[in-house]
C-alpha positions as CSV (number, residue, x, y, z in Angstrom):
1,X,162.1,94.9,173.9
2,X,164.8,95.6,170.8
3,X,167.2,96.9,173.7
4,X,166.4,93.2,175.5
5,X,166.3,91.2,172.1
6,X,170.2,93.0,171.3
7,X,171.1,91.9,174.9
8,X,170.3,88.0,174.4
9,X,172.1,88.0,171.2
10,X,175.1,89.8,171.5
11,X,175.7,88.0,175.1
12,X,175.1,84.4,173.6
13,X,177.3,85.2,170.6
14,X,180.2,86.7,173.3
15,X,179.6,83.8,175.6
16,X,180.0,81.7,172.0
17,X,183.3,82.9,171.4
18,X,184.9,82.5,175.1
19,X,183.5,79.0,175.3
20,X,185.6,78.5,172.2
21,X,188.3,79.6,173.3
22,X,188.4,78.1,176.4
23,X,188.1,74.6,174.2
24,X,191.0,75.5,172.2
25,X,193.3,76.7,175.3
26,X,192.4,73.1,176.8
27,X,193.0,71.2,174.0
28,X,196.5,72.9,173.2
29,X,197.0,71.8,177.2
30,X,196.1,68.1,176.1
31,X,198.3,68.0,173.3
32,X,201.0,69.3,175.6
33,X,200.6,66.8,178.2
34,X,200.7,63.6,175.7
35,X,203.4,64.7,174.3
36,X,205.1,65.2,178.1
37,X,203.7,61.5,178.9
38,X,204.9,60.1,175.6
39,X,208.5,61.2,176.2
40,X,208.0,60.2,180.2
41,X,207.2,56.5,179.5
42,X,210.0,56.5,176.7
43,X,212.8,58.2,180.1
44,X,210.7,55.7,182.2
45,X,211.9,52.2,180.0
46,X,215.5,53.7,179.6
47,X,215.6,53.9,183.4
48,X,214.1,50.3,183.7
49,X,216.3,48.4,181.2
50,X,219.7,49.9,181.3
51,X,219.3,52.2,184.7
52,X,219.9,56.0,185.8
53,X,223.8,56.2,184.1
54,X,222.4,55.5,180.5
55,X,219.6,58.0,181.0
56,X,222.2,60.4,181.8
57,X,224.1,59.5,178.2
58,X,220.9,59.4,176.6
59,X,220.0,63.5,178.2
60,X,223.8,64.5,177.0
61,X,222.8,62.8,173.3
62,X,219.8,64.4,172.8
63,X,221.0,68.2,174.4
64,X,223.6,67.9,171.6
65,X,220.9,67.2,168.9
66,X,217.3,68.5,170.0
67,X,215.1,67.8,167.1
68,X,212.1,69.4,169.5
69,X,213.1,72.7,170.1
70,X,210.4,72.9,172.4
71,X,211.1,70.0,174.1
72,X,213.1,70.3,177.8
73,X,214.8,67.6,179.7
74,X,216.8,67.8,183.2
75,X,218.0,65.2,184.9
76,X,219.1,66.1,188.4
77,X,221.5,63.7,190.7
78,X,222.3,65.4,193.7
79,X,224.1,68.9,192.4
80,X,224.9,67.4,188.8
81,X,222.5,68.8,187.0
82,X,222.3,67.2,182.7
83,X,220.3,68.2,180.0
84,X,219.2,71.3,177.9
85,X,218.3,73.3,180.7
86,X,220.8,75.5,183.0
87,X,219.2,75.5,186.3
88,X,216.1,73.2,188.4
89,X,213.0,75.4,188.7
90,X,210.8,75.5,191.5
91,X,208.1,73.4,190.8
92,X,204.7,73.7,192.5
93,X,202.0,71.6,191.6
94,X,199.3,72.5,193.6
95,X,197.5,69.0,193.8
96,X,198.0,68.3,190.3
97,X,200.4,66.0,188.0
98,X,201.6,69.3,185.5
99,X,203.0,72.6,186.9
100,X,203.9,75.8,184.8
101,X,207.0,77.1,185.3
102,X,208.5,80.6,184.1
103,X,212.2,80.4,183.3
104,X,214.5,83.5,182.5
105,X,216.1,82.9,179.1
106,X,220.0,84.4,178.8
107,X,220.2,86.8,175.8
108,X,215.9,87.4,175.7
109,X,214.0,89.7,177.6
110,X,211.2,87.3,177.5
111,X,210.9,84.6,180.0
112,X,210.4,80.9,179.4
113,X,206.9,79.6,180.2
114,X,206.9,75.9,180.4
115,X,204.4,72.9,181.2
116,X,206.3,70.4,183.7
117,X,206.1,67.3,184.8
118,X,209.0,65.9,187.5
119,X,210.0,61.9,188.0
120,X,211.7,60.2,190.8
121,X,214.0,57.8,190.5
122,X,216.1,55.5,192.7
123,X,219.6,57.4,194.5
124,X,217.7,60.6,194.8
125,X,217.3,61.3,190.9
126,X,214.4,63.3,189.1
127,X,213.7,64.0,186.2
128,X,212.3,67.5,184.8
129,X,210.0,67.0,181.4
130,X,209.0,70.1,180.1
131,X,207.5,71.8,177.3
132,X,207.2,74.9,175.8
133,X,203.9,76.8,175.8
134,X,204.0,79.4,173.0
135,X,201.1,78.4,171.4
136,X,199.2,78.5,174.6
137,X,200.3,81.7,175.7
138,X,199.8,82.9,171.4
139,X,195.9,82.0,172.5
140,X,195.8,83.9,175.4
141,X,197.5,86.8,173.7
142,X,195.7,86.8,171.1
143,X,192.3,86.3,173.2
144,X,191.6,90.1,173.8
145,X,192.4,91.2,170.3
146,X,190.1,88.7,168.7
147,X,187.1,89.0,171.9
148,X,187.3,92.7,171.1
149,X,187.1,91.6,167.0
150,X,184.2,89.2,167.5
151,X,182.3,91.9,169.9
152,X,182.7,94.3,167.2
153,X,180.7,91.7,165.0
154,X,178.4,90.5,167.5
155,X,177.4,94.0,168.4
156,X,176.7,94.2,164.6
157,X,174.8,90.9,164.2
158,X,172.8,91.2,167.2
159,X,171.9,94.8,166.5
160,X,171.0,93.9,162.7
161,X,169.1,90.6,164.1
162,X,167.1,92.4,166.6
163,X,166.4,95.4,164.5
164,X,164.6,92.8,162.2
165,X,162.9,91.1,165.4
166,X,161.8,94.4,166.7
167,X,160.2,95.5,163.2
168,X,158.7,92.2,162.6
169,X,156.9,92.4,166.1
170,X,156.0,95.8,165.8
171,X,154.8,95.2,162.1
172,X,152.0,92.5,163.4
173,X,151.4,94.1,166.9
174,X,150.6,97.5,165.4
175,X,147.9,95.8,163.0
176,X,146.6,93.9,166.4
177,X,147.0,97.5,168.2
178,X,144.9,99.2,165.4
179,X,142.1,96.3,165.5
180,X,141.5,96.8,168.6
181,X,141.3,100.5,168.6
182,X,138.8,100.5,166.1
183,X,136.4,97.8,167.7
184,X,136.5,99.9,170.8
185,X,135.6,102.7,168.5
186,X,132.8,101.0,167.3
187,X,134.0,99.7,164.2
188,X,132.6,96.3,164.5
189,X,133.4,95.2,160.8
190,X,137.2,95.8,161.2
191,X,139.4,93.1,160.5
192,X,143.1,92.0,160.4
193,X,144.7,91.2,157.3
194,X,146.0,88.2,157.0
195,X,148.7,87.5,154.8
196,X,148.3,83.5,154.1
197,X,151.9,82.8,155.3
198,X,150.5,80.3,157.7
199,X,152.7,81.4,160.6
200,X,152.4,82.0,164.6
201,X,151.6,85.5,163.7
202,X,149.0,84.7,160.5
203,X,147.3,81.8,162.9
204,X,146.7,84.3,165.8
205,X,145.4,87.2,163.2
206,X,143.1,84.5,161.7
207,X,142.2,83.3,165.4
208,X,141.2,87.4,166.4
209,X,139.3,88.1,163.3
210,X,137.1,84.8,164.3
211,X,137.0,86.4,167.8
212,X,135.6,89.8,166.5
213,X,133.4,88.6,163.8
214,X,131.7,86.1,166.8
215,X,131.4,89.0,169.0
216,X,129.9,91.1,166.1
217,X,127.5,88.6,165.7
218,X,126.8,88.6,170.0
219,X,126.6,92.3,170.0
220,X,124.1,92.2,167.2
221,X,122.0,89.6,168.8
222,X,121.7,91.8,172.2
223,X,120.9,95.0,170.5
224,X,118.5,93.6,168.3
225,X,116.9,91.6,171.5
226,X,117.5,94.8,173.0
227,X,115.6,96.8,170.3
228,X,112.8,94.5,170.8
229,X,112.0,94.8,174.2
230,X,112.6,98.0,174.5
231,X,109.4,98.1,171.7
232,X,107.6,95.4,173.1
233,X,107.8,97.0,176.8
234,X,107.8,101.0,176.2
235,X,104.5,100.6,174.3
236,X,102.8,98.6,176.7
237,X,103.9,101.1,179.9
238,X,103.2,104.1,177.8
239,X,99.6,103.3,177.4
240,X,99.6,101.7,181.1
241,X,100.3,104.9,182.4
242,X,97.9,107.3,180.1
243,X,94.9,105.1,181.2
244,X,96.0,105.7,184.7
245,X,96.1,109.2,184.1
246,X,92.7,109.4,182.3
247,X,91.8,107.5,185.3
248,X,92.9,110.1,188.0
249,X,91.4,112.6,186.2
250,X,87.7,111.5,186.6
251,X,85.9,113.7,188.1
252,X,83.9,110.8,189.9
253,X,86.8,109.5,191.5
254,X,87.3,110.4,195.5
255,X,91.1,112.3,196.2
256,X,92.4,108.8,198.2
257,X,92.1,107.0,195.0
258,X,93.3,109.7,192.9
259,X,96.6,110.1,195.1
260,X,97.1,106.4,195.1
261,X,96.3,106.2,190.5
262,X,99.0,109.1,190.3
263,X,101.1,107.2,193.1
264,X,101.4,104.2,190.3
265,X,101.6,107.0,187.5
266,X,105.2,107.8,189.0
267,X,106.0,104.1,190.0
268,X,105.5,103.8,186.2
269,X,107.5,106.7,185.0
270,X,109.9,105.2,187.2
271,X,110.1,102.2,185.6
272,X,110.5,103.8,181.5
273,X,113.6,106.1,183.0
274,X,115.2,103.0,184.3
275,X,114.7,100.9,181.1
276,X,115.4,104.1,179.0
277,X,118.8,104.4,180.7
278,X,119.5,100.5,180.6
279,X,119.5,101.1,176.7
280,X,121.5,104.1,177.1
281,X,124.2,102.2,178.8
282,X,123.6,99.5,176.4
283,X,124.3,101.8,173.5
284,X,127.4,103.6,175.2
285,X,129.2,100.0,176.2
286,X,128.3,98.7,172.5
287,X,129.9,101.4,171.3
288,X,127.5,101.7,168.5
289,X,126.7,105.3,168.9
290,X,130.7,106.9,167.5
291,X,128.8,107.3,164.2
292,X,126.4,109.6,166.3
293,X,129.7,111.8,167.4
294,X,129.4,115.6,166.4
295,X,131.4,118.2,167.2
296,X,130.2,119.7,170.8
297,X,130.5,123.0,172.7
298,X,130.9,121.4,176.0
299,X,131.1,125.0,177.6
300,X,127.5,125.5,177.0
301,X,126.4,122.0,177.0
302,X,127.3,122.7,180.5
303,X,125.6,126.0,181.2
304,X,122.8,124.3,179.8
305,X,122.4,121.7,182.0
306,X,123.2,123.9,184.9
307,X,120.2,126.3,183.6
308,X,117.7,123.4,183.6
309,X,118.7,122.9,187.4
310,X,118.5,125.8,188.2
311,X,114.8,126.3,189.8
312,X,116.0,122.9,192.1
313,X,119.3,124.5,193.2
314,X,117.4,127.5,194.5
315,X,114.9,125.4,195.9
316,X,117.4,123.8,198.2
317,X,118.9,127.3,198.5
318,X,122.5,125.7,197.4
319,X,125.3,127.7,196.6
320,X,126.8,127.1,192.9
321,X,130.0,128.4,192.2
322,X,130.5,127.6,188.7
323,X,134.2,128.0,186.9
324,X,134.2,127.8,183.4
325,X,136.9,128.3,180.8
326,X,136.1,132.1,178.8
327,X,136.8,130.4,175.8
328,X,134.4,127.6,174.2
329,X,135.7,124.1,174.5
330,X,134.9,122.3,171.6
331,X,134.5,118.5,172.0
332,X,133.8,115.5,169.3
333,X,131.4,113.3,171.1
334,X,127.7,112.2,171.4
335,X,125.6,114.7,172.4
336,X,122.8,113.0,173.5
337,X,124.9,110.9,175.9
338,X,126.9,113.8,177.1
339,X,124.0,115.6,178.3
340,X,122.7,112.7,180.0
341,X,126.3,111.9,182.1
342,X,126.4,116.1,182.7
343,X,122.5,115.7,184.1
344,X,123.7,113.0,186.4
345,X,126.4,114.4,187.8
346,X,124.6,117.8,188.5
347,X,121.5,115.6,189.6
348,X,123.2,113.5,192.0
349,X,125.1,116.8,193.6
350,X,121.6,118.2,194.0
351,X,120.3,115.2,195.4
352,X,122.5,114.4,198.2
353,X,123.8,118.4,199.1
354,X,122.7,119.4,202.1
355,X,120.0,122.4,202.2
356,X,122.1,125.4,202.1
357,X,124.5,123.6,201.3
358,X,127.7,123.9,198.2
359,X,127.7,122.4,194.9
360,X,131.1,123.5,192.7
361,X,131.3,123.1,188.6
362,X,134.3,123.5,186.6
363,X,135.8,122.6,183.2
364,X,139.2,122.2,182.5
365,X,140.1,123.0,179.3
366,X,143.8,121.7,179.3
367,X,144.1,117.8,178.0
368,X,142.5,115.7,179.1
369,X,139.1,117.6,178.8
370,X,137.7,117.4,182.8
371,X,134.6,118.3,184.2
372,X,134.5,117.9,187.6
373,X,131.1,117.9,190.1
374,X,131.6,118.4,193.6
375,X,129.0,118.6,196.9
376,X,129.4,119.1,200.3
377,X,127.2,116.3,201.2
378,X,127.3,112.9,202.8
379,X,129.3,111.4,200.4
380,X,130.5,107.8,199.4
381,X,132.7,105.8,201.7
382,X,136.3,105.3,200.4
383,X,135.8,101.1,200.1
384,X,132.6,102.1,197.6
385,X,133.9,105.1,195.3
386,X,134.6,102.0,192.8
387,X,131.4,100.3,193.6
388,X,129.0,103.1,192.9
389,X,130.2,102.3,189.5
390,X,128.0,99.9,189.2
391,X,124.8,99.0,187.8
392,X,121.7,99.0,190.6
393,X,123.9,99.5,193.3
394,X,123.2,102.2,195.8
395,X,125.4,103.4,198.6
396,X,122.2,104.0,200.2
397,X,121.5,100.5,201.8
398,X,118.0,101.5,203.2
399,X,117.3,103.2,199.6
400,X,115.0,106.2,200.8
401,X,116.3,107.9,198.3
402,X,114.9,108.3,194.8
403,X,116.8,106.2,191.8
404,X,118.0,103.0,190.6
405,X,121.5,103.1,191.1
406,X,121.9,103.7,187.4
407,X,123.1,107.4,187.6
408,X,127.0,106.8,188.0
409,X,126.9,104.0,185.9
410,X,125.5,105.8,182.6
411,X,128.4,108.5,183.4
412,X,130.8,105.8,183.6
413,X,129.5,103.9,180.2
414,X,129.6,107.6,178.6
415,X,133.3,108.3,179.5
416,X,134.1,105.0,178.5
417,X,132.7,105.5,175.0
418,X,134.5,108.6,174.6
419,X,138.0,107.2,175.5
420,X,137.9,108.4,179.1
421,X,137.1,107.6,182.7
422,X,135.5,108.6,185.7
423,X,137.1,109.4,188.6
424,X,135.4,109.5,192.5
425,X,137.1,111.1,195.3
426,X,136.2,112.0,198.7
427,X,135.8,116.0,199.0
428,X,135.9,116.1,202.9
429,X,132.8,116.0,203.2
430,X,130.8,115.1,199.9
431,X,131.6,113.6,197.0
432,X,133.9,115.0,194.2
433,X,133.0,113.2,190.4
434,X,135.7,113.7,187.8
435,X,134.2,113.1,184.4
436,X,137.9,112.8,182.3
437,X,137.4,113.0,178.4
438,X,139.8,111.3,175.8
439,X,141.0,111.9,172.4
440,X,138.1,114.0,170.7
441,X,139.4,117.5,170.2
442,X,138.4,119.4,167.3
């Protein structure tokens, strides 16, 4: 931007000074031809009232006693040539009523340069008025010197001017910069300060600190509606499903009703582990939960999780082939949520591997922190990797299989939250999740 800003300037201050000289260049031209037309009306009269042979004395008075040194007349009546200049010059006017002319001066090594202007008279007589264009030719001379002069000061200016620009930008767009860092951190109460100077720059801080305090307020209203249901709903299911398992557990009760009570039991447990993970990707987008962030060893947060699976990966007889970094990878993050995106992942590789089939873990320790997931399974096609993103959406259309569609979306929220992203590729065949991790070394 400061490299653009120097650009402008220094090209409208160079473009300045050319224009300006072009205005002075044409008006030492005008000043030349008026005094050419002043002196050709005065030769014109002469010729009128007393004819060509008193014009001829008149040019033979005034070669004698020039009082415009500048000032050239020839008059030119067949080879007779009369007046202060030696020989007639050839003349081209190109379409126009002036023509320069460059004459060789005896005794200088420096030609004439002359502005011309030719009459014709009766009996084959013209007359050459010219005049001498030294202080046109001093302009163009002197153009270069003084362009390279005023290049030399527009470099200056323009660099000085957009130095300033630059710093004044940066100064306000770094305070906008850090705002928004810190609300996406979670620090809701952040504000710009404003500096009461009631310009472009003070407006649009004051109009941004509105912005954040009203979505302070929005974000406060959901989680506290949020809070609420969560209590008003959890309660009510958690009791739901205890008297439905107090009810299977009569010993009265035949095994077709007791397979359809714990049948409901599940549709109800169901149920809690979708609303718990609608909070917990309520809670990760909020950003509310970087005050939870702790120092994590992700290395056997990791072995954790993949110990927990374990009895279901042999189960389905998969092959894990885990690759791990020897040294502990120490993370600064939530570890609640973590866990939760790391169960996902290893749940949803479980989940759609074939039996027999290949599940591959690995950490990379190098920054960004990855974890990457992969199965040999059925995978996602390419127009969905982005969609599975999603909240309740299910690449599954017939959804025979268990979940809410929630899974990838959680992961998704948590990398977020943690200055990262998640990345789905195809792994020819299956599906290869790259859970990429910001900023939060330790």
């Amino acid at each position: 931007m400061g490299m653009a800003i120097f650009c402008i300037l220094s090209t409208l201050l160079i473009a300045q000074r050319i224009l300006i000289y072009y205005e002075n260049v044409a008006i030492a031209y005008e000043d030349i031809q008026l005094i050419i037309d002043a002196h050709q009306v005065e030769m014109d009269e002469a010729v009128e009232n007393y004819g060509i042979a008193h014009l001829t004395h008149l040019l033979k008075a005034m070669s004698e006693d020039m009082h415009d040194k500048h000032l050239f007349l020839l008059l030119k009546q067949g080879k007779t040539l009369t007046g202060n200049l030696k020989e007639w010059p050839q003349v081209d006017y190109h379409g126009k009523d002036y023509a320069e002319v460059i004459l060789p001066e005896a005794g200088s090594e420096d030609p004439r340069h002359l502005l011309v202007s030719v009459s014709h008279y009766r009996n084959h007589a013209n007359l050459l008025i010219g005049y001498d264009m030294d202080r046109v030719d001093e302009l163009r001379d002197g153009f270069f010197a003084v362009l390279l002069e005023n290049m030399a000061v527009a470099f200056l200016v323009s660099l000085a001017t957009s130095m300033f620009i630059v710093w004044l930008l940066s100064r306000h767009f770094r305070q906008f910069n850090i705002a928004c860092e810190q609300v996406m951190t979670g620090n809701l109460d952040y504000r710009i300060q404003t500096e009461q100077s009631r310009d472009e720059f003070d407006m649009l801080a004051t109009n941004i600190n509105r912005m954040l305090e009203w979505n302070k307020t929005l974000i406060s209203t959901v989680q506290d509606s949020t809070n609420a249901i969560a209590h008003d709903m959890r309660t009510p299911l958690s009791r739901l499903r205890l008297d439905m398992r107090a009810l299977s557990e009569r010993p009265k009760l035949d095994r077709e009703t007791q397979l359809q009570v714990l049948g409901h039991v599940e549709r109800v447990d169901g149920i809690i582990e979708m609303f718990e993970n609608l909070l917990k990707i309520a809670r990760a987008e909020s950003r509310s939960s970087t005050e939870l962030f702790e120092p994590l060893n992700l290395k056997l947060l990791i072995q954790d999780v993949l110990d927990f699976y374990a009895p279901i990966i042999e189960e389905k007889h998969l092959a894990l082939h885990v690759d791990l970094p020897e040294a502990d990878v120490t993370f600064k993050g939530d570890k609640q949520l973590l866990v939760q995106a790391v169960m996902n992942l290893i749940d949803n590789a479980c989940k759609f591997a074939p039996a027999e089939g290949t599940i591959k873990v690995s950490l990379s320790a190098e920054k960004p922190i990855t974890l990457t997931v992969a199965d040999n399974g059925v995978g996602v096609p390419e127009e969905l990797l982005e969609k599975v993103k999603e909240r309740f959406f299910r690449a599954d259309a017939s959804r025979n299989t268990n979940g809410h569609g929630l899974g990838l979306s959680l992961v998704n929220a948590v990398a977020i939250l943690h200055q990262g992203h998640l990345v789905l590729e195809d792994n020819h065949p299956g599906l290869k999740a790259k859970l990429i991790l910001g900023d939060g070394y330790v």
